[in-house]
C-alpha positions as CSV (number, residue, x, y, z in Angstrom):
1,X,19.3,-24.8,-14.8
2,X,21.7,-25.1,-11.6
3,X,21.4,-29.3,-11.0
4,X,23.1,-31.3,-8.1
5,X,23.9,-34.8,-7.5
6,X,25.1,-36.7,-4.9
7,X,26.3,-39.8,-3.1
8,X,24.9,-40.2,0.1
9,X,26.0,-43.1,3.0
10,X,24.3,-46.2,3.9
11,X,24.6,-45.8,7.4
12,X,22.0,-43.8,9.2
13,X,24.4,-42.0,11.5
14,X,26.8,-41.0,8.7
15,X,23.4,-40.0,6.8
16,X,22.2,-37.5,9.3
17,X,26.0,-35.2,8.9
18,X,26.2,-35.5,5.0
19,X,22.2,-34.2,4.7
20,X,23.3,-31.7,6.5
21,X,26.3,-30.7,4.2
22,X,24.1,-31.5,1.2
23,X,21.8,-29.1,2.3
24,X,24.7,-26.2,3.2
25,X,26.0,-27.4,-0.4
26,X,22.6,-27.0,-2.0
27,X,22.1,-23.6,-0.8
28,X,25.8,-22.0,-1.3
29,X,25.6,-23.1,-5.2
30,X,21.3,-22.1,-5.7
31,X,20.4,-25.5,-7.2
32,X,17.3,-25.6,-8.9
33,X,17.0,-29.1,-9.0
34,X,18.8,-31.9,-6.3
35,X,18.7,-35.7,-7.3
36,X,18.8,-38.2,-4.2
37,X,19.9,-41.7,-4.4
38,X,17.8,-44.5,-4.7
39,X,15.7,-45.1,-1.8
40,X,18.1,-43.2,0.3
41,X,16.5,-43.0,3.9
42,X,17.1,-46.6,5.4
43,X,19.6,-49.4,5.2
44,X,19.3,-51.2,2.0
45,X,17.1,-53.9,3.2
46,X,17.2,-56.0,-0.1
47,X,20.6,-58.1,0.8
48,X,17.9,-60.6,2.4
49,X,16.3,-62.8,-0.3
50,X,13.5,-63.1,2.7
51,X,11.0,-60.2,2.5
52,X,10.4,-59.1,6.4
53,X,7.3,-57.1,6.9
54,X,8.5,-55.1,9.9
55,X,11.7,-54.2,8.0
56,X,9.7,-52.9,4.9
57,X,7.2,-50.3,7.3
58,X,9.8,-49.3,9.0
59,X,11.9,-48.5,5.4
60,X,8.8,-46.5,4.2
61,X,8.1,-45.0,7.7
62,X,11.7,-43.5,7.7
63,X,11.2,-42.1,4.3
64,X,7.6,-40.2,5.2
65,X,9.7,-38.8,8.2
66,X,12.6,-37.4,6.1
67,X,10.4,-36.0,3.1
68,X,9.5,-33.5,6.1
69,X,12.8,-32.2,5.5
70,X,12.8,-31.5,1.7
71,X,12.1,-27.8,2.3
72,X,15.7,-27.6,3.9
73,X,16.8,-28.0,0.4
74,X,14.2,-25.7,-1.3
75,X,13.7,-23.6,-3.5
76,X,15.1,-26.6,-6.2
77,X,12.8,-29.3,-6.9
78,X,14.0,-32.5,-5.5
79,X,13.8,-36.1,-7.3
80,X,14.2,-39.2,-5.6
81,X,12.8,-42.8,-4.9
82,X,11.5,-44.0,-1.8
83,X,9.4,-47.4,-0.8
84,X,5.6,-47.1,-0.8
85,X,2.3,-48.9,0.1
86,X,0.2,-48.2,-3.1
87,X,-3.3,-50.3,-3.6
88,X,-2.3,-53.2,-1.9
89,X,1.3,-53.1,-3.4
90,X,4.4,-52.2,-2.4
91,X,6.5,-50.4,-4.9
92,X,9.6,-48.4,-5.4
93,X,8.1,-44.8,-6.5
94,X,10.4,-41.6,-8.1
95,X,8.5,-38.8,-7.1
96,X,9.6,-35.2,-7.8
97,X,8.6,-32.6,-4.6
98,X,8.5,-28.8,-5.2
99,X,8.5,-26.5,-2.4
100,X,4.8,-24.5,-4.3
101,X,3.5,-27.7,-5.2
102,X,4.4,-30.8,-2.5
103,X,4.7,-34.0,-3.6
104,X,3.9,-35.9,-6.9
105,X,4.6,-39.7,-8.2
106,X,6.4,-39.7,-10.9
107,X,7.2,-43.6,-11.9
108,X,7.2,-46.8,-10.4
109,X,10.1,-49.2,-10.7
110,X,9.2,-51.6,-13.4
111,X,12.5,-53.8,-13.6
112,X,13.5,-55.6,-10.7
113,X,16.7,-57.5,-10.5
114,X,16.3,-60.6,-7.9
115,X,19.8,-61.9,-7.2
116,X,22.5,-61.6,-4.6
117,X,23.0,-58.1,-2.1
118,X,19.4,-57.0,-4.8
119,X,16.4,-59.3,-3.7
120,X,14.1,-56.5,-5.1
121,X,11.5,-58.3,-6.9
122,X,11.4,-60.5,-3.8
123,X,10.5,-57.3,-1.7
124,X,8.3,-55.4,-3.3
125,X,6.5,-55.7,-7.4
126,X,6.7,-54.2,-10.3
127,X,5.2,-51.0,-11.6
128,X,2.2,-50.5,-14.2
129,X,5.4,-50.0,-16.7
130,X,4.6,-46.4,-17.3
131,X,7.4,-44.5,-18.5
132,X,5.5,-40.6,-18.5
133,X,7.8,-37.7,-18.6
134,X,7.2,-35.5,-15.6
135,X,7.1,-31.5,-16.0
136,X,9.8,-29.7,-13.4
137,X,10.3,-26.5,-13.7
138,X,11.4,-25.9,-16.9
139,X,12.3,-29.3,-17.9
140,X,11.0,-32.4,-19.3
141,X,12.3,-35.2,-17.4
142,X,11.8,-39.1,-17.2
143,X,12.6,-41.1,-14.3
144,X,14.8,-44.4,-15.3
145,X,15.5,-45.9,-11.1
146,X,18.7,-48.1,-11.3
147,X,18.2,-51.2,-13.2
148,X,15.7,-49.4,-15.9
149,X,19.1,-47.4,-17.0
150,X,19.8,-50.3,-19.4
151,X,16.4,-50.3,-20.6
152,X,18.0,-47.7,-23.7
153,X,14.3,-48.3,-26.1
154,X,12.5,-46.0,-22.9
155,X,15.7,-43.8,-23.5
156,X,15.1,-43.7,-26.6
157,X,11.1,-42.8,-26.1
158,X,12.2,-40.0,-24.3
159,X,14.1,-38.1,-26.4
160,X,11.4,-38.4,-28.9
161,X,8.9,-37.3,-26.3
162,X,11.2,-34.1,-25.5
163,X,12.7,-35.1,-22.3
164,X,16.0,-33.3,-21.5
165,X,16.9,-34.5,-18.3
166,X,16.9,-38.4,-17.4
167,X,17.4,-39.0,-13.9
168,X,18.8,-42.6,-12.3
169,X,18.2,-42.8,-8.7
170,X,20.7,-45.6,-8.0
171,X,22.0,-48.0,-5.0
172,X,25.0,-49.9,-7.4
173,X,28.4,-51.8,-6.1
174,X,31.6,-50.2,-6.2
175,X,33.0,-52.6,-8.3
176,X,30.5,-52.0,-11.3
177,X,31.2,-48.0,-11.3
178,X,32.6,-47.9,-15.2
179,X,29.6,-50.2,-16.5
180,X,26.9,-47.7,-14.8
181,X,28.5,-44.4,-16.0
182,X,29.1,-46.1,-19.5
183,X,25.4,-46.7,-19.2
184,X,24.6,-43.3,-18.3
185,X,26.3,-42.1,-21.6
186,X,24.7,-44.1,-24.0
187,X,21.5,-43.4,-22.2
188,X,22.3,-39.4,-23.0
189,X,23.4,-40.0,-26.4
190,X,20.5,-42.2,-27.5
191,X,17.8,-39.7,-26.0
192,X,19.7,-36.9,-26.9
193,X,19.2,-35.4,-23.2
194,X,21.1,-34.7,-19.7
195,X,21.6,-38.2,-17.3
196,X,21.8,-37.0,-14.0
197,X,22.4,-39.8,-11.8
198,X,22.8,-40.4,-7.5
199,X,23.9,-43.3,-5.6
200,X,24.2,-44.8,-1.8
201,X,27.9,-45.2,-0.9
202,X,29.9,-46.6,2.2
203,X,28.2,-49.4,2.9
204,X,31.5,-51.9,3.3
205,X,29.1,-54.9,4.2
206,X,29.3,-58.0,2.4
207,X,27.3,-58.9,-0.7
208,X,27.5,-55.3,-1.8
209,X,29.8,-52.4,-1.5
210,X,28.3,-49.1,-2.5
211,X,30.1,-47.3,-4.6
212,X,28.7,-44.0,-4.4
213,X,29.8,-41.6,-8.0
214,X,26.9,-39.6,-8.6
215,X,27.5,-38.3,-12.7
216,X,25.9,-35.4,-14.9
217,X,26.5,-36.1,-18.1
218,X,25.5,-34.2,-21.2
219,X,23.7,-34.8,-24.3
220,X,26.5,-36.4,-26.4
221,X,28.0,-38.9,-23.4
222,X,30.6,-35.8,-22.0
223,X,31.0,-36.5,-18.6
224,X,30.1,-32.9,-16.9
225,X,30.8,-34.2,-13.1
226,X,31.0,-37.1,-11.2
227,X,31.1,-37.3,-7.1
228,X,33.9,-39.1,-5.1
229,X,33.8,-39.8,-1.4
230,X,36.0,-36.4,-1.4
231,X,33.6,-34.5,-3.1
232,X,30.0,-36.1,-2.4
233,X,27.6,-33.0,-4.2
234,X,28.6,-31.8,-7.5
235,X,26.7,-29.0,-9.3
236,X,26.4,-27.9,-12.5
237,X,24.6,-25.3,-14.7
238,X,23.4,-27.5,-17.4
239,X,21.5,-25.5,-20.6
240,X,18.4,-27.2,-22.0
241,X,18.7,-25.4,-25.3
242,X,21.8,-28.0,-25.5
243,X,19.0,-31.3,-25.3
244,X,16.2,-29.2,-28.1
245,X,19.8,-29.1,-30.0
246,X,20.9,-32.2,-29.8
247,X,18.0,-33.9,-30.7
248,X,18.3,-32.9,-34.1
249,X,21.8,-34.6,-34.6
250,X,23.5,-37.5,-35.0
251,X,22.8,-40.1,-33.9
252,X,18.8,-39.4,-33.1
253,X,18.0,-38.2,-36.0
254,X,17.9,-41.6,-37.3
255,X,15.7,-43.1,-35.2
């Protein structure tokens, strides 16, 4: 399976031109499967501790307006997060989209960090703390948005449940880069699957810096790809024979 990830600007303007080279990107390599950052389609509204119901609509509005655009990146399946009005609640929902079969929630956001430049749980709640793989394709994957990455029992659960692809939609500072990627390894290696992760960049603003490096990284923490500002998409053909495998070694065996 042909995967992409990505690192994709805060700023609306600079937004617009690199969807449009993710797109170009997307089709030139055939990706079967594109992971977008967290929440990607609006500033990141949570460096107020104050929640602002205007701002919030407007975040959710923008993302109902850009999901019209998936099929630019179709035929791969495209994972992502986005801000949603569910039941009287407002959560942060992965969703996978598939150009046969539209739209389907995937997982709500169940931990919620609450402190400077990520006001989350002030903005919107928790989910129902379902962590249920999600069939795409021809692969089992979980959803783990941002903060859940260093949840590693729910990594854990997944490679027992088969998942070979976790995916980390993720808006994360520049100046935390090493502890996210060393997060996405042990979250491979304890799972025994593929962590594909996306995050915002470029947003220079103070409390938070976005430090964009998207990663795929294989079953045993080898770091496959990572983006840079100079190289914003990455794709690579991952096998999913390689997760079945690796499932049956050390360490997961154990567990």
């Amino acid at each position: 399976m042909k995967v992409t990830v990505c690192e994709l600007n805060d700023n609306p303007d600079d937004f617009a031109h690199e969807w449009e080279q993710l797109a170009a990107h997307v089709k030139t390599r055939s990706s079967q499967l594109v992971l977008l950052p967290e929440m990607p389609f609006c500033t990141w509204f949570a460096l107020n501790p104050v929640f602002e119901p205007n701002v919030w609509q407007s975040a959710v509005t923008a993302h109902e307006v850009w999901m019209e655009r998936f099929s630019e990146l179709a035929p791969a399946i495209v994972l992502g997060s986005r801000p949603v009005n569910r039941d009287e609640q407002r959560l942060n929902e992965g969703f996978v989209w598939e150009q046969q079969g539209g739209y389907r929630a995937a997982h709500h956001k169940y931990y919620l960090p609450d402190e400077q430049g990520f006001w989350e749980a002030s903005w919107y709640s928790r989910g129902e703390g379902s962590f249920t793989p999600m069939q795409c394709g021809g692969a089992k994957i979980g959803f783990q948005i941002c903060t859940e990455l260093w949840s590693m029992e729910h990594a854990r659960l997944y490679g027992r449940e088969g998942v070979s692809i976790i995916v980390t939609p993720r808006a994360t500072g520049k100046a935390t880069l090493d502890k996210w990627l060393a997060g996405g390894r042990a979250a491979a290696i304890v799972s025994g699957a593929f962590s594909l992760s996306s995050n915002r960049a470029g947003f220079e603003g103070q409390p938070v810096h976005f430090g964009g490096q998207g990663w795929i990284v294989g079953p045993d923490g080898e770091v496959l790809g990572l983006t840079s500002r100079e190289q914003p998409f990455i794709t690579v053909e991952i096998d999913l024979d390689v997760s079945a495998r690796a499932k049956q070694t050390y360490p997961r065996y154990v567990f």
